[in-house]
BAKOLVEX-442406 format. One record per residue (C-alpha): x, y, z; residue in three letters; residue number from 1. Coordinates in steps of 0.1 Angstrom, whole numbers, plus 5000, padded with zeros to 4 digits. Last residue first. Example, Ala and Ser with C-alpha at 12.3 -4.5 7.8 and 13.67 -1.06 7.14 Angstrom:
2
{{5137 4989 5071} Ser 2}
{{5123 4955 5078} Ala 1}
***
This chain:
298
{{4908 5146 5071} Unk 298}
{{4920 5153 5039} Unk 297}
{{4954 5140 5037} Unk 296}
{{4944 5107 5054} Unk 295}
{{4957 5086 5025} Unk 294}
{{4958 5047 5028} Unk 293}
{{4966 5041 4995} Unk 292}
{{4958 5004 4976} Unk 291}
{{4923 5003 4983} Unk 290}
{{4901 4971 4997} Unk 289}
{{4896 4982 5029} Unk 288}
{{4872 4949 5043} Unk 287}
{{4885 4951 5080} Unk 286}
{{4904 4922 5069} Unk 285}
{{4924 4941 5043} Unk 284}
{{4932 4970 5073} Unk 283}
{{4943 4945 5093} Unk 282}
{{4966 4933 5069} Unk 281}
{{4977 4961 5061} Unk 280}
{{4986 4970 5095} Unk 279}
{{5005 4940 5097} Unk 278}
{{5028 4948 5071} Unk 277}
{{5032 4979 5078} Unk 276}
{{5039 4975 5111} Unk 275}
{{5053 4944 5122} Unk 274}
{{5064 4938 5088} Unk 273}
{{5082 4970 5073} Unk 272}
{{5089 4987 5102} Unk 271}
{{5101 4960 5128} Unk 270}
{{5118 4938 5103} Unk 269}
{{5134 4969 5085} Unk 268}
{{5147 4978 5121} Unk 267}
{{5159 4938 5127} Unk 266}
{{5147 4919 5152} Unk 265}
{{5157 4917 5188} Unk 264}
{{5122 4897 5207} Unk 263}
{{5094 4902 5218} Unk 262}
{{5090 4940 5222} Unk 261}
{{5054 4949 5223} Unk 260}
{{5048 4949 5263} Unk 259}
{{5080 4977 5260} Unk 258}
{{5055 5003 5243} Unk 257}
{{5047 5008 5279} Unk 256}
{{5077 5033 5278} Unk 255}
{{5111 5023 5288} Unk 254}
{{5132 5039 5323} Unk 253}
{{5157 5063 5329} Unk 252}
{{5160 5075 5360} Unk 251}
{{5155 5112 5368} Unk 250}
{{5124 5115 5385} Unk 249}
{{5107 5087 5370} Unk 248}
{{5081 5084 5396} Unk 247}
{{5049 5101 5379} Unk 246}
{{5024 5084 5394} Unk 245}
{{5017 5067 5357} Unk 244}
{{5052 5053 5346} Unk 243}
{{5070 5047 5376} Unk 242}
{{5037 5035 5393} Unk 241}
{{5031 5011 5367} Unk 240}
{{5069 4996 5369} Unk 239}
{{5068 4991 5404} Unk 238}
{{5028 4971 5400} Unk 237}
{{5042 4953 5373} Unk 236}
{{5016 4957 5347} Unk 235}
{{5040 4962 5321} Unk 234}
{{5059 4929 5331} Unk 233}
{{5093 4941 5316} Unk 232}
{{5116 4910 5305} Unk 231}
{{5122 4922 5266} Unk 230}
{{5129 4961 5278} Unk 229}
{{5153 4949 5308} Unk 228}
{{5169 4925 5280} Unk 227}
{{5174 4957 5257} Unk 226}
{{5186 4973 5282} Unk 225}
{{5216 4950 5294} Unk 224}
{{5224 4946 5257} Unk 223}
{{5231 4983 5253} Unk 222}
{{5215 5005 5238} Unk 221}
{{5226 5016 5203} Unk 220}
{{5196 5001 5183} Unk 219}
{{5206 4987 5148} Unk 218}
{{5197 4951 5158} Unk 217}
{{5162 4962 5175} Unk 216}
{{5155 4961 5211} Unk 215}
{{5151 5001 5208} Unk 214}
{{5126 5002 5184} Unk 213}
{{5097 4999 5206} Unk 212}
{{5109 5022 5232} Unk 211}
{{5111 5053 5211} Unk 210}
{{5084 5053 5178} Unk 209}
{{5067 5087 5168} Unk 208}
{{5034 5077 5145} Unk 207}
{{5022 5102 5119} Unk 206}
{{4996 5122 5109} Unk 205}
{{4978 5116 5137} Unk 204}
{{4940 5120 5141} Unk 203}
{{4922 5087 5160} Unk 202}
{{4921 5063 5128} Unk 201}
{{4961 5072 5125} Unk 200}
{{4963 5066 5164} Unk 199}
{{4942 5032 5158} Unk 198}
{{4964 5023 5129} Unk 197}
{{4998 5025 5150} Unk 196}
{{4985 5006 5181} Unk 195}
{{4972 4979 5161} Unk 194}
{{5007 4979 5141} Unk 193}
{{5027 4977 5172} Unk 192}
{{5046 4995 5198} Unk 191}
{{5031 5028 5210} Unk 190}
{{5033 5034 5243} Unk 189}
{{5039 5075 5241} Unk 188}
{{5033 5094 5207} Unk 187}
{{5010 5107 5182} Unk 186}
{{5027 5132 5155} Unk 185}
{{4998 5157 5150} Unk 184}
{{4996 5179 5118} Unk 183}
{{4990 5218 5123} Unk 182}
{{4955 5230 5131} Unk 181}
{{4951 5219 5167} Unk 180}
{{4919 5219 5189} Unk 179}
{{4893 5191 5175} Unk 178}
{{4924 5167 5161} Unk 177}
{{4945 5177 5194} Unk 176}
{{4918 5160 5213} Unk 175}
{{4916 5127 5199} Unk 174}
{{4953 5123 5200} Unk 173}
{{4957 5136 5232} Unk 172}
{{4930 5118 5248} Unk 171}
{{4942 5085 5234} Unk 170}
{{4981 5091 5244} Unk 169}
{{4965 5097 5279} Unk 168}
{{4971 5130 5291} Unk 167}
{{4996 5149 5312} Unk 166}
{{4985 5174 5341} Unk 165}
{{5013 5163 5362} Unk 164}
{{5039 5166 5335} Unk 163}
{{5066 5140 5324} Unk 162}
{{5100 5143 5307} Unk 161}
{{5110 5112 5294} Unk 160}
{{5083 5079 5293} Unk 159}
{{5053 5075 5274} Unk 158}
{{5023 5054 5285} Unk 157}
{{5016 5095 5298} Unk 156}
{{5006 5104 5261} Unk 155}
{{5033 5120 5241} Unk 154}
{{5015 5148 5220} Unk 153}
{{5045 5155 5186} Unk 152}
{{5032 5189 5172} Unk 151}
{{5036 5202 5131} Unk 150}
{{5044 5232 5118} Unk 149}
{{5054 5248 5143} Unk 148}
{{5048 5287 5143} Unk 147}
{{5044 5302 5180} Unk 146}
{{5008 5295 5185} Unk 145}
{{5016 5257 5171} Unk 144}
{{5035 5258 5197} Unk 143}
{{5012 5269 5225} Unk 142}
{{4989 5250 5219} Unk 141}
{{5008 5219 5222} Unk 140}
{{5020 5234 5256} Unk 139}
{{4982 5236 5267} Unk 138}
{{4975 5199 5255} Unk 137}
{{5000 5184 5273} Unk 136}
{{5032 5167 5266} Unk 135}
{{5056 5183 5243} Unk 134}
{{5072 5177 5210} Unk 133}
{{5079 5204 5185} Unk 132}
{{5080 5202 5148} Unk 131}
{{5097 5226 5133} Unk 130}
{{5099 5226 5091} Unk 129}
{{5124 5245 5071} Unk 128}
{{5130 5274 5045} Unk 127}
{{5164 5285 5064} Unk 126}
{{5144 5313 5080} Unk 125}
{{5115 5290 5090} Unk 124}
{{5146 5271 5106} Unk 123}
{{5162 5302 5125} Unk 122}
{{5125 5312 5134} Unk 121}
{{5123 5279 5150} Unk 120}
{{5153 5277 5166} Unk 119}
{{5142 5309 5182} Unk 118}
{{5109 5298 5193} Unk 117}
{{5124 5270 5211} Unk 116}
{{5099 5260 5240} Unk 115}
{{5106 5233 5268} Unk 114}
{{5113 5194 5266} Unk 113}
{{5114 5193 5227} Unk 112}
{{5123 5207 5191} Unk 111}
{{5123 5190 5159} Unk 110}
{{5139 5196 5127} Unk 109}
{{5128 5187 5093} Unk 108}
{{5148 5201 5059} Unk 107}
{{5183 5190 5065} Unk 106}
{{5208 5199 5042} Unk 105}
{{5237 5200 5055} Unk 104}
{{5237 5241 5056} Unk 103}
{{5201 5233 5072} Unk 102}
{{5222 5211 5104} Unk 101}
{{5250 5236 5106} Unk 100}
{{5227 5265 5110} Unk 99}
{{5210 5242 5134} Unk 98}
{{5238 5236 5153} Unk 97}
{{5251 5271 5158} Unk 96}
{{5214 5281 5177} Unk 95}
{{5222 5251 5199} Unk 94}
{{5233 5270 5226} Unk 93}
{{5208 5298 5225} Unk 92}
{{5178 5270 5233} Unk 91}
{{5195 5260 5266} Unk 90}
{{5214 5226 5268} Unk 89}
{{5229 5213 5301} Unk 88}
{{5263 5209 5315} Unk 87}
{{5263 5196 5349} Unk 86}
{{5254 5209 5382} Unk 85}
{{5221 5206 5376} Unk 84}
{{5182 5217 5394} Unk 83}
{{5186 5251 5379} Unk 82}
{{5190 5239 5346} Unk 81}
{{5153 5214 5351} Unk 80}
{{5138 5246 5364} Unk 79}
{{5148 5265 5336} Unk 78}
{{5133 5238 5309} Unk 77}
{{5162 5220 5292} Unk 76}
{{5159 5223 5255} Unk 75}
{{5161 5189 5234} Unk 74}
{{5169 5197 5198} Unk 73}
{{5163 5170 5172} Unk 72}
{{5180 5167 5138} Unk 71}
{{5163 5148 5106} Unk 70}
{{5164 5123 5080} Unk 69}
{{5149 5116 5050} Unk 68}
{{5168 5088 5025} Unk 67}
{{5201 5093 5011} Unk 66}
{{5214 5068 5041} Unk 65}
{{5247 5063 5055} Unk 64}
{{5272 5089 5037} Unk 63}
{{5244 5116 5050} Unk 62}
{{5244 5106 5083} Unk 61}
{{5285 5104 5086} Unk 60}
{{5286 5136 5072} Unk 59}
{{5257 5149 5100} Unk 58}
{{5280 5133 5129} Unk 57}
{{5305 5151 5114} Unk 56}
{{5292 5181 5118} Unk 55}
{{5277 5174 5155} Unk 54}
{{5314 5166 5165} Unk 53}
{{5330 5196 5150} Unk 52}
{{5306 5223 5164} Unk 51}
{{5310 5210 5201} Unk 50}
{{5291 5192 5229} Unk 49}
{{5273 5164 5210} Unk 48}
{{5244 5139 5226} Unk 47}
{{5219 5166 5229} Unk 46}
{{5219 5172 5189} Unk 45}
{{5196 5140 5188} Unk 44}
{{5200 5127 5150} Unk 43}
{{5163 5114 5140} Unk 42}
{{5155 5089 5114} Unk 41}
{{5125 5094 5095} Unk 40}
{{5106 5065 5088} Unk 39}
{{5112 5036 5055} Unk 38}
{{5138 5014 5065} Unk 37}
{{5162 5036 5053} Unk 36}
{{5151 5061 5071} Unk 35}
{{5152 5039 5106} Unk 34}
{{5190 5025 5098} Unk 33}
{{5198 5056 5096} Unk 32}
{{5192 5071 5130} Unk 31}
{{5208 5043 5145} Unk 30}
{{5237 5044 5128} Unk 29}
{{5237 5082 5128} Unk 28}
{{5234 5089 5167} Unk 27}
{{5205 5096 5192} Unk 26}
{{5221 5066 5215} Unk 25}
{{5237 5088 5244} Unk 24}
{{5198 5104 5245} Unk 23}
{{5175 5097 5221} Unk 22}
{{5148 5115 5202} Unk 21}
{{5117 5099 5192} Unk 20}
{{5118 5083 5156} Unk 19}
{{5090 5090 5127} Unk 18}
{{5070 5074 5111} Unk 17}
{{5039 5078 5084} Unk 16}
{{5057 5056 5056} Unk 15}
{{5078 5065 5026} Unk 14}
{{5092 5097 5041} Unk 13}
{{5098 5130 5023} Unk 12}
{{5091 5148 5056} Unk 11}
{{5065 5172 5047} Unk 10}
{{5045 5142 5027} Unk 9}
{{5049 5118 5050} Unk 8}
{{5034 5141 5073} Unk 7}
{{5003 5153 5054} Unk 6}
{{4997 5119 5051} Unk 5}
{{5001 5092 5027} Unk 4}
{{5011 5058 5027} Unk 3}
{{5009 5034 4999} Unk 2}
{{5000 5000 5000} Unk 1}
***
């Protein structure tokens, strides 16, 4: 089938996909093996401290895939800068990488964790898309009220930053179709192709994948958490609480997308067949008999 959105169509990609942002593992193996599996592989700019390194990390991206690909900007909110001793990102240090990122041709840049309407400007200026990921409704909002062009709503199955007044990934979904204008990336404990159809069916334009792609072969992390992510008992009453009383604090920890993850496949595997594949099957037993699945003018 064909897939086609008014996301695939901003981002150049063959299917309605896109990849979270990564700490430590945000890098251009990774990344690439995504786009050219079909999605839109994401360089975190987080994990590089100087002009040199993020350059060549974008050489190295380009050498590995000529499919879409894109650069994410994580800016620490103040209280979160306040709170560390340790280097930290704030919007005005990344303004150099994003002039570095359009010069090397990159069309599609997101933004997350707190507001970056000065990257944005820079990548309007450059003839570029934002996108901006957050995790309420009001913050959403408030993006697309400062010019992105598109808004990634992680639902509380998610994991990373969390917010007390933070929706489910079906509440989000559902309600940034009635309240938003720009296209909707849905997000947060999504992990297979039932999951990816019904937040298509709900509004999305696309689908952001984190934890469900991370026990693939191409995935950076370690074997020690892609085991942890393979044993998780989502409805472990620890791991619950982590996830939905807001526990994470500062410890890392997988989305509820990890009840998903079987086994270590392949990131073509998990694209193309789990999702894809099954989706379409799913959609041919449904009775859908066409050969696009187009939501461009919903």
């Amino acid at each position: 089938m064909i897939w086609k959105t008014k996301l695939t169509e901003m981002m150049g990609t063959k299917y309605p996909i896109i990849m979270g942002a990564f700490a430590i593992i945000g890098k251009a193996e990774f990344a690439a093996a995504f786009s050219n599996a079909g999605g839109f592989g994401i360089i975190t700019a987080l994990n590089y401290k100087t002009n040199d390194e993020f350059q060549n990390e974008l050489e190295k991206m380009n050498k590995l895939t000529n499919q879409p690909w894109g650069v994410n900007f994580s800016v620490m909110p103040p209280h979160v800068i306040k709170q560390k001793d340790s280097w930290v990102r704030t919007e005005e240090s990344y303004l150099d990488f994003v002039d570095i990122a359009t010069d090397a041709g990159v069309k599609v840049c997101t933004t997350s964790a707190y507001q970056a309407p000065k990257i944005g400007k820079k990548l309007h200026d450059a003839g570029c898309y934002w996108f901006h990921k957050c995790a309420t409704m009001k913050h959403a909002i408030s993006a697309e009220n400062l010019g992105a062009d598109a808004a990634t709503i992680v639902g509380l199955e998610g994991t990373g930053f969390k917010n007390p007044n933070q929706n489910t990934t079906l509440v989000n979904v559902t309600m940034a179709k009635r309240l938003l204008k720009i296209p909707i990336i849905a997000a947060g404990g999504i992990g297979d192709a039932r999951g990816f159809l019904a937040a298509l069916a709900m509004g999305a334009d696309a689908v952001c994948f984190g934890t469900a792609i991370m026990t693939t072969n191409e995935s950076l992390a370690s074997n020690l958490w892609k085991k942890r992510i393979l044993n998780q008992d989502i409805f472990d009453e620890n791991y619950y609480k982590k996830i939905y009383h807001l526990q994470l604090r500062d410890s890392p920890i997988h989305s509820m997308a990890a009840g998903h993850c079987d086994k270590i496949i392949s990131m073509k595997e998990f694209i193309e067949e789990k999702i894809i594949q099954n989706a379409e099957k799913i959609l041919k037993s449904w009775g859908y008999g066409s050969n696009e699945v187009n939501t461009t003018s919903l």
